[in-house]
C-alpha positions as CSV (number, residue, x, y, z in Angstrom):
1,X,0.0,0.0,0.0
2,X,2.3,2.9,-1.1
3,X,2.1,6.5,-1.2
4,X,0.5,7.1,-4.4
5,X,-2.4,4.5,-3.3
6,X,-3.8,6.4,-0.5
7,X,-3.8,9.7,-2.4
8,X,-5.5,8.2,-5.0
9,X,-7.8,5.5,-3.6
10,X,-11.1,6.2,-0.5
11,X,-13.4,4.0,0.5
12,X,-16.3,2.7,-1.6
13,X,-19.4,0.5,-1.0
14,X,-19.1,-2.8,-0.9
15,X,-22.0,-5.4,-0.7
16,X,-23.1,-5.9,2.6
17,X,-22.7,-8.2,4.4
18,X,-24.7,-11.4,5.2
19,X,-26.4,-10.1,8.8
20,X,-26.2,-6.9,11.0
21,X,-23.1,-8.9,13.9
22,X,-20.4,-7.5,15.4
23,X,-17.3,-9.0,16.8
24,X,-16.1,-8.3,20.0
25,X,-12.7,-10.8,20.3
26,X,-9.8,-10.2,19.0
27,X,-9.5,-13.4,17.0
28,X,-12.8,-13.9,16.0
29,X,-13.8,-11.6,12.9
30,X,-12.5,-12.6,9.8
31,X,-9.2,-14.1,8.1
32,X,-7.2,-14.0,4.3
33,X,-7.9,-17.9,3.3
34,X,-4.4,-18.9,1.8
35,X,-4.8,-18.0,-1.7
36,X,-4.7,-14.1,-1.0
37,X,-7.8,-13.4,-3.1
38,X,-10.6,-14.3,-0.7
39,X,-11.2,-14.1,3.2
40,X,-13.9,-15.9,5.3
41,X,-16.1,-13.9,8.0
42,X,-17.9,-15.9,10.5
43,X,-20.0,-15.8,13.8
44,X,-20.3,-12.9,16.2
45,X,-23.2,-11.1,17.4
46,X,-26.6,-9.4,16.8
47,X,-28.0,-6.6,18.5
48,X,-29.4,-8.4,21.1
49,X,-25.9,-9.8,21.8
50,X,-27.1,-13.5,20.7
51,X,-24.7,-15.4,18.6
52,X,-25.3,-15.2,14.8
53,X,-24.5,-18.6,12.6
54,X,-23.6,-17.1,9.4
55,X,-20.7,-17.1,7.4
56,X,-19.9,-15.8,3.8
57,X,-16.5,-15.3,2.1
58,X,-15.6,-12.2,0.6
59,X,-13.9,-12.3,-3.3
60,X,-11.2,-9.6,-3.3
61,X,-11.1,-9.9,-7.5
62,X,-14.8,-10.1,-8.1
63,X,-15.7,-7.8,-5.3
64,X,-18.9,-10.0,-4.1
65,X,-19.5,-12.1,-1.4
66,X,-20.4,-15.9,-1.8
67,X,-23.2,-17.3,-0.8
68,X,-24.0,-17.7,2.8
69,X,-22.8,-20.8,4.9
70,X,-24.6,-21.6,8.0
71,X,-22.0,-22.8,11.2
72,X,-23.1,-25.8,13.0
73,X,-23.2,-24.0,16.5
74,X,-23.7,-20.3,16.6
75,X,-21.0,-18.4,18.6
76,X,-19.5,-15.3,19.4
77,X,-16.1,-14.4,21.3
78,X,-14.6,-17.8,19.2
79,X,-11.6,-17.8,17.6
80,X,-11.3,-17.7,13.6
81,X,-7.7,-19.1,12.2
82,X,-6.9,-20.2,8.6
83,X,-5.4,-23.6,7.7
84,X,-3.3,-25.1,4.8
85,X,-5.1,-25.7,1.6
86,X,-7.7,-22.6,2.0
87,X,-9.2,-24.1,5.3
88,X,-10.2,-22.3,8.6
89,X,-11.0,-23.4,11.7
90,X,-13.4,-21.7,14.3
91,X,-13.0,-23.0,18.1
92,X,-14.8,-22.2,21.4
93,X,-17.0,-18.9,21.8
94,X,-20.4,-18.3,24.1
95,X,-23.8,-18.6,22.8
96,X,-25.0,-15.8,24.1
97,X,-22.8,-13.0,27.0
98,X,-23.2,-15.3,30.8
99,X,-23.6,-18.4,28.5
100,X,-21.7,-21.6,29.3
101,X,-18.4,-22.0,27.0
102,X,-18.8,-23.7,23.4
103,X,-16.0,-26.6,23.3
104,X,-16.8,-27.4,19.6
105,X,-14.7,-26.9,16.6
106,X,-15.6,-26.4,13.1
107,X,-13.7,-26.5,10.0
108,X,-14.5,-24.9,6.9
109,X,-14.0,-26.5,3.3
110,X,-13.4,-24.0,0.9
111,X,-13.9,-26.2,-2.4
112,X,-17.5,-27.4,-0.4
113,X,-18.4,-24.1,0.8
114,X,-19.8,-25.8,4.0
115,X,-18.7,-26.3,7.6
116,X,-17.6,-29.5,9.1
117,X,-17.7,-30.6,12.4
118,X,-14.5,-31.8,13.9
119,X,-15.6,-34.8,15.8
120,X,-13.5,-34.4,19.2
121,X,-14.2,-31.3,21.0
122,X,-11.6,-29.2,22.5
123,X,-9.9,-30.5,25.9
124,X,-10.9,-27.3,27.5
125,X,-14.3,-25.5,26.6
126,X,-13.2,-21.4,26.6
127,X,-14.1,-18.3,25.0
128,X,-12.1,-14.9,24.0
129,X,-9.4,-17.2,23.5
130,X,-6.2,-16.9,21.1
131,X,-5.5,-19.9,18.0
132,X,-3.1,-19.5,15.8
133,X,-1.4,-21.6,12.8
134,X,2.3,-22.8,13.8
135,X,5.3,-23.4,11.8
136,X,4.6,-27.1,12.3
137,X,1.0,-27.2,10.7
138,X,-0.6,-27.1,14.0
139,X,-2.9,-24.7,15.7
140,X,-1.9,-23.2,19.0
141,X,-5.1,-22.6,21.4
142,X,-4.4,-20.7,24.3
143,X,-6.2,-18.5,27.6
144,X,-9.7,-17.2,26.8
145,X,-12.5,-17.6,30.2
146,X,-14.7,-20.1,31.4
147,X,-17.5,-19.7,34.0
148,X,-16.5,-20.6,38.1
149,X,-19.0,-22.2,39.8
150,X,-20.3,-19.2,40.9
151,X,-21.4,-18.8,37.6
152,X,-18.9,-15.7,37.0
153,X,-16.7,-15.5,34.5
154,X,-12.6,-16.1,35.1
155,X,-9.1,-16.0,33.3
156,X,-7.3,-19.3,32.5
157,X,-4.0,-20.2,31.4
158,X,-5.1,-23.4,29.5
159,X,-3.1,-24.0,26.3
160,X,-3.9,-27.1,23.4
161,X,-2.5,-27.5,20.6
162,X,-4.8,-29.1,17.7
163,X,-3.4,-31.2,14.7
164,X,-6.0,-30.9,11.6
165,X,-4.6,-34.3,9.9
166,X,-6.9,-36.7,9.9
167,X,-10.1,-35.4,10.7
168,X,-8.3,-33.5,13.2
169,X,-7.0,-33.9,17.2
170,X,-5.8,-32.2,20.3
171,X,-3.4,-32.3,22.6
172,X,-2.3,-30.8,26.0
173,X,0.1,-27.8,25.7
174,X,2.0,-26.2,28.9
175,X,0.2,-23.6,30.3
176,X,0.5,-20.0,29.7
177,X,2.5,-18.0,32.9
178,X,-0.7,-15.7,33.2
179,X,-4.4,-16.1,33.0
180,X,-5.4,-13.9,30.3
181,X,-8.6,-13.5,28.0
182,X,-9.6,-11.3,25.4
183,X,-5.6,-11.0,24.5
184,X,-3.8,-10.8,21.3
185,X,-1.4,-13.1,19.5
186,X,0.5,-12.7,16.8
187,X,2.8,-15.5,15.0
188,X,6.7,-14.4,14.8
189,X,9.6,-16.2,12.9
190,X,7.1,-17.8,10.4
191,X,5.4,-19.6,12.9
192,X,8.0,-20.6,15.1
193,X,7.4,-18.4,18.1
194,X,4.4,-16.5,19.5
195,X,3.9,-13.5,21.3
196,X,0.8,-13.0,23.3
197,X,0.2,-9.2,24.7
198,X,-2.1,-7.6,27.5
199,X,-5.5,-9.1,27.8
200,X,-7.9,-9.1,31.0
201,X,-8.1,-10.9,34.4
202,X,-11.6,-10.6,35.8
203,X,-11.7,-10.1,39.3
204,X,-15.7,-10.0,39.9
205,X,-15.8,-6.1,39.9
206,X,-17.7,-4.2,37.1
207,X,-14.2,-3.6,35.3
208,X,-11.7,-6.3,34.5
209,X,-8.3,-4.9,34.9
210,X,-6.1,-4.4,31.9
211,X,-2.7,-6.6,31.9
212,X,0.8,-5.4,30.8
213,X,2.5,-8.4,31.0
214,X,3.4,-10.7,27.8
215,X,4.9,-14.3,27.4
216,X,6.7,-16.2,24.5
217,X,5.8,-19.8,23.2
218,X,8.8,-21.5,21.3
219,X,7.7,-23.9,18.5
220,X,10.5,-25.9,19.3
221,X,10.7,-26.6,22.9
222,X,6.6,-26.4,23.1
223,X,7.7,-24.3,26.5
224,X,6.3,-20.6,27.4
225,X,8.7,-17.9,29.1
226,X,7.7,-14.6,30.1
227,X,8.6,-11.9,27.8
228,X,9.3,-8.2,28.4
229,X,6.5,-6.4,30.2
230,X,4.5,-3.2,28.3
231,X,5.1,0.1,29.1
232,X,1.0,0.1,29.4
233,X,-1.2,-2.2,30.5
234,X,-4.0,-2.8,27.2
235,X,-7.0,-4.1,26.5
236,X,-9.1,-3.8,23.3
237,X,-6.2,-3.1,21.9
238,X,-4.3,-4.3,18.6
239,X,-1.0,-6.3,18.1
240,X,0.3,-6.6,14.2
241,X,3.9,-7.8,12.8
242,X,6.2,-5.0,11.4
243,X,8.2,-7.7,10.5
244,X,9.5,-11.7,11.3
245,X,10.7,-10.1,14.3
246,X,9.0,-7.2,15.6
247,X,5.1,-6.2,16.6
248,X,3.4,-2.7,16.6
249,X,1.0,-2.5,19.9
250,X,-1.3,0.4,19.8
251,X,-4.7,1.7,21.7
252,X,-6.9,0.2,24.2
253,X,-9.3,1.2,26.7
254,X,-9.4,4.0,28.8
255,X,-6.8,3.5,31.6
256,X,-9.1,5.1,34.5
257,X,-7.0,6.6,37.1
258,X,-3.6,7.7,36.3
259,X,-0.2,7.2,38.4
260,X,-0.9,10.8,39.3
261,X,-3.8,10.2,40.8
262,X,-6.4,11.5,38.2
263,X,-8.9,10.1,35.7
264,X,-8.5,9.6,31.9
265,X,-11.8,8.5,30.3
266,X,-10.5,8.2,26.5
267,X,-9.0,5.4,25.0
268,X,-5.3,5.0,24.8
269,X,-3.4,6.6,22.0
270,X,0.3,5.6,22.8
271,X,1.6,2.7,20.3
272,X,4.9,0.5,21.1
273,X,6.6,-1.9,19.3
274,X,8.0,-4.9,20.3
275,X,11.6,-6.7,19.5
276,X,12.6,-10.1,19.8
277,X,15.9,-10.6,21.2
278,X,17.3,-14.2,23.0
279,X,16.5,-12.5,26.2
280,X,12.6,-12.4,25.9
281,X,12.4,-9.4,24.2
282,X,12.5,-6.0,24.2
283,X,9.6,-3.3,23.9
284,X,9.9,0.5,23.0
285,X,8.3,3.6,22.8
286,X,6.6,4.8,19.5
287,X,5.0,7.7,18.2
288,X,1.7,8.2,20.2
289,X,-1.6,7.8,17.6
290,X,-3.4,11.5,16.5
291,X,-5.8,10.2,19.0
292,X,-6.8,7.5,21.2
293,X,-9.1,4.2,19.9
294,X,-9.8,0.8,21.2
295,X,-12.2,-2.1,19.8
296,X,-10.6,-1.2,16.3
297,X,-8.9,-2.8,13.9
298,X,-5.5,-3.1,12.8
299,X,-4.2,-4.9,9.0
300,X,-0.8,-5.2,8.2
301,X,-0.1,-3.4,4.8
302,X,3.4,-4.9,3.9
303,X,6.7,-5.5,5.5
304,X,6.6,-2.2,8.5
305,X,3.6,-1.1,7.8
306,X,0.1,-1.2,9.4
307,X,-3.4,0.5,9.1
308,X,-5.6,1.3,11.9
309,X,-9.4,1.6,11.2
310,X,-12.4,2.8,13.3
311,X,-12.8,1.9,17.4
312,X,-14.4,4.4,20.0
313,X,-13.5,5.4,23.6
314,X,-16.3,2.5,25.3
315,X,-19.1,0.8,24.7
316,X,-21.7,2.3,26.1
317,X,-23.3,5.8,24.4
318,X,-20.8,6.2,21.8
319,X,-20.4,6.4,18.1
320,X,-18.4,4.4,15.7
321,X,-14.7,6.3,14.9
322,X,-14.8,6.8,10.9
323,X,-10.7,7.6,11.4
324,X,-8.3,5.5,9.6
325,X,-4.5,5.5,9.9
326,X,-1.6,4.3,8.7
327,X,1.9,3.8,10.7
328,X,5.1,3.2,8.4
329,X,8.9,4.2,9.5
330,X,7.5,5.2,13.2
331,X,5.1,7.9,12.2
332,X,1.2,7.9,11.6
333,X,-0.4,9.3,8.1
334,X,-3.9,9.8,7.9
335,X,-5.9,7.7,5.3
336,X,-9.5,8.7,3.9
337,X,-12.1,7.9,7.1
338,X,-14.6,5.0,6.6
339,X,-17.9,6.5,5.4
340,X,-19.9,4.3,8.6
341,X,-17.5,5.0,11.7
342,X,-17.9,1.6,13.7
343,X,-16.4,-0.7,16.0
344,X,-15.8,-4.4,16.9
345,X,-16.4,-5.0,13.2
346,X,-14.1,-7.3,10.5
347,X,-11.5,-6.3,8.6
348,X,-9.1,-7.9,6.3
349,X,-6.2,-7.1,3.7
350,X,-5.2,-8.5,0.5
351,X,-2.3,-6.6,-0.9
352,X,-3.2,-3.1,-1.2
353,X,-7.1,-4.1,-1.0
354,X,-9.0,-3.7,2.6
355,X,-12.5,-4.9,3.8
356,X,-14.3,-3.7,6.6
357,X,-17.8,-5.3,6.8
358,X,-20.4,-5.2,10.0
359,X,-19.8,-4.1,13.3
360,X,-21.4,-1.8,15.9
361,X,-22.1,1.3,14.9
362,X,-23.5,3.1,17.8
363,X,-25.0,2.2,21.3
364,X,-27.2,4.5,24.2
365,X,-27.5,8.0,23.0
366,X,-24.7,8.3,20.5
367,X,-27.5,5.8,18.0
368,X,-29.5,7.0,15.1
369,X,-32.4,8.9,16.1
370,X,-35.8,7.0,16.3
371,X,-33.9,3.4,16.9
372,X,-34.3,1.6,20.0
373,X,-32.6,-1.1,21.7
374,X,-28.6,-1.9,23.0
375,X,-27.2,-1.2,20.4
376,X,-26.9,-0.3,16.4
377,X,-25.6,-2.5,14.1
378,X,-25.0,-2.1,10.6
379,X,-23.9,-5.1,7.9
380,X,-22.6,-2.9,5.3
381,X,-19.4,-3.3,4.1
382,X,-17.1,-0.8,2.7
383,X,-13.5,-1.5,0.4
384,X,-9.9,0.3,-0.5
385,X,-7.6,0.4,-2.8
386,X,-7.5,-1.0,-6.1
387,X,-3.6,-2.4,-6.4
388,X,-2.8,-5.8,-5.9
């Protein structure tokens, strides 16, 4: 995505999407399938915060969606991760917010356009988990919540890995060093190491404290090790490889009550990047964002470069952000806003191309005048850029 593309391209309408969902994860919205022309949206939520079924995949070339696949289990706050041979597979999720954890699986067949059941479950039902594709084929499943006995919700550190040979397995995988949910992970070294950042611990209040800390898992050795700590403790936030080596961090919710003692309401704008080293890693400070965001969306844009899209402050009275930027050599451009500001929506690159489809577009006071309910959502979908 160069220069010359963002002066000359903006946002157009693209064909909506399926159903009116949002997706509140961070690994639940939509991935590239591994040709590079088409990616795969699936699950999330409706406005009453039920779990939608529906899937469609999105043709970057033809600029349509295909038709509508139906999941076998509805879910929301799953985790969406693409296999070898154009495949995905969707794990875990809630049915519905205070549900009891899904432990299914589902793989998608792109040649059959249909989802298959994966017969075993998961050893650990979860939700607002992490999955992603290792160097060795397999699929890394790690943290996310379950409910206590209590019935409220808590952290784990559970980790499986699954093998999709065969009709596919699982297997125990050490534990993460913290219970986290609702973190991001992102694949370094092409799959042979994988750093997981920030995340929540819920502690029964109405707020679930933001975490800082961040841990390594080594291919290889199949062992975790704690990794440097953040300079800021995120959640909602996004985590996206600059390179093999290296992750851009930026946003996340509002911090609440400074080290000085006061109170900051607006999401986070600061943004760090992270290095690996043989010593766990090493994270510094970059450029802060023209303003805060969190529940956005971040796609990388090649080697070192990354584009942020939409987010808001919280979730309650607020307004889709239509702001879109773009970080490249440690400094921010702005990009042509989305014409529907939103948040928790998908988005997905191919090349220079971007899709950004569904999501919440406002809630409480901040929604379009003469609606009712939670919350708006919106299933229209929007594109950029025209290279390949």
């Amino acid at each position: 995505m160069t220069s010359a593309t963002l002066a000359a391209d903006k946002w157009s309408d693209a064909t909506d999407y399926a159903v009116a969902a949002t997706w509140a994860g961070q690994h639940d919205a939509a991935v590239l399938l591994t040709d590079g022309k088409k990616a795969l949206v699936a699950g999330g939520a409706d406005a009453a915060s039920v779990s939608v079924g529906q899937s469609a995949v999105y043709d970057f070339d033809a600029g349509t969606w295909g038709q509508p696949a139906l999941l076998g289990t509805a879910r929301q706050l799953h985790a969406l991760t693409p296999l070898p041979g154009g495949k995905a597979l969707i794990t875990g999720g809630i049915p519905a917010p205070g549900g009891a954890a899904i432990g299914t699986a589902e793989i998608y067949d792109p040649v059959a356009k249909k989802w298959e059941p994966v017969v075993k479950p998961m050893l650990k039902a979860r939700w607002g988990h992490s999955a992603v594709a290792l160097s060795n084929g397999l699929v890394l499943i790690a943290g996310g919540s379950t409910l206590r006995p209590d019935g409220k919700a808590m952290a784990v550190r559970w980790a499986e890995l699954f093998d999709p040979a065969g009709g596919g397995s699982w297997a125990v995988a050490e534990e993460m060093t913290d219970a986290r949910t609702g973190h991001t992970a992102v694949v370094l070294q092409d799959g042979k190491k994988v750093l997981v950042c920030g995340g929540t611990a819920p502690v029964g209040g109405a707020d679930d404290p933001a975490l800082a800390f961040c841990e390594l898992y080594d291919t290889d050795t199949e062992k975790w090790s704690v990794a440097a700590t953040m300079k800021f403790p995120r959640s909602g936030h996004t985590a996206t490889a600059l390179t093999a080596t290296s992750v851009l961090v930026a946003g996340g919710t509002a911090p609440g009550v400074t080290p000085d003692g006061a109170f900051d309401p607006f999401a986070r704008a600061t943004a760090e990047v992270f290095q690996l080293n043989s010593s766990g890693g090493v994270w510094s400070q970059a450029k802060a964002m023209p303003g805060g965001r969190a529940f956005h969306r971040a796609v990388p844009a090649g080697e070192g470069k990354v584009v942020l899209l939409g987010g808001a402050d919280d979730v309650a009275n607020e307004a889709g952000y239509r702001s879109a930027v773009r970080y490249e050599g440690g400094e921010w451009t702005a990009m042509p806003g989305l014409d529907r500001g939103r948040w928790g929506f998908a988005a997905v690159a191919s090349g220079a191309k971007v899709l950004v489809a569904g999501g919440t577009a406002g809630t409480g006071l901040a929604m379009a005048a003469g609606r009712s309910g939670k919350a708006e959502l919106t299933k229209s979908a929007e594109k950029f850029g025209s290279g390949s």
